[in-house]
C-alpha positions, 0 to 999 in steps of 0.5 A: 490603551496603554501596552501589555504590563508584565507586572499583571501577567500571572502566566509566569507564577502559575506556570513556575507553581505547576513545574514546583508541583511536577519536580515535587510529584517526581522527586516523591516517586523517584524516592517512593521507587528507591524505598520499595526497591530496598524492601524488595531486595531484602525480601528476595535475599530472604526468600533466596535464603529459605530456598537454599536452605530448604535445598539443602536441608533436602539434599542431606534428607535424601543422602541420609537416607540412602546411608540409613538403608545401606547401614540398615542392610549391613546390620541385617547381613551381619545379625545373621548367623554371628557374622560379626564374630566370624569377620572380627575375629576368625577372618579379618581379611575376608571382612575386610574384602 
């Protein structure tokens, strides 16, 4: 019998497909993993976005108001009893306390 013929031996082809199969399914991945992370970047930086915008849409809400009420009741004391003549014109300095 004549010895083992490399030439017949498909152990090297079919061992060189399968590592071409894995590199390929690895490099799919690695690029499937690089695509997702940017969109989730993206969303988060939107999402981020909102949340501070809603932040501060909030904050200027409740600073507003507390001015609004204030304004409010500084309208209602001078309505009274013709305050605003009385501090303006007859004692400035009083008003001014």
């Amino acid at each position: 019998m004549a010895l083992h013929s490399k030439k017949l031996s498909f152990t090297r082809p079919i061992m060189v497909s399968f590592a071409g199969i894995l590199l390929s399914f690895a490099l799919i991945a690695i690029l499937v993993i690089l695509s997702q992370r940017k969109d989730f970047l993206e969303d988060y930086h939107k999402i981020n976005g909102n949340f501070t915008h809603n932040l501060a849409v909030n904050y200027t809400e409740s600073i507003l108001r507390e001015n609004d009420y204030i304004l409010g009741r500084a309208a209602m004391y001078f309505a009274r009893n013709d305050r605003v003549n009385q501090t303006i014109n007859i004692d400035p300095t009083h008003g001014l306390q």
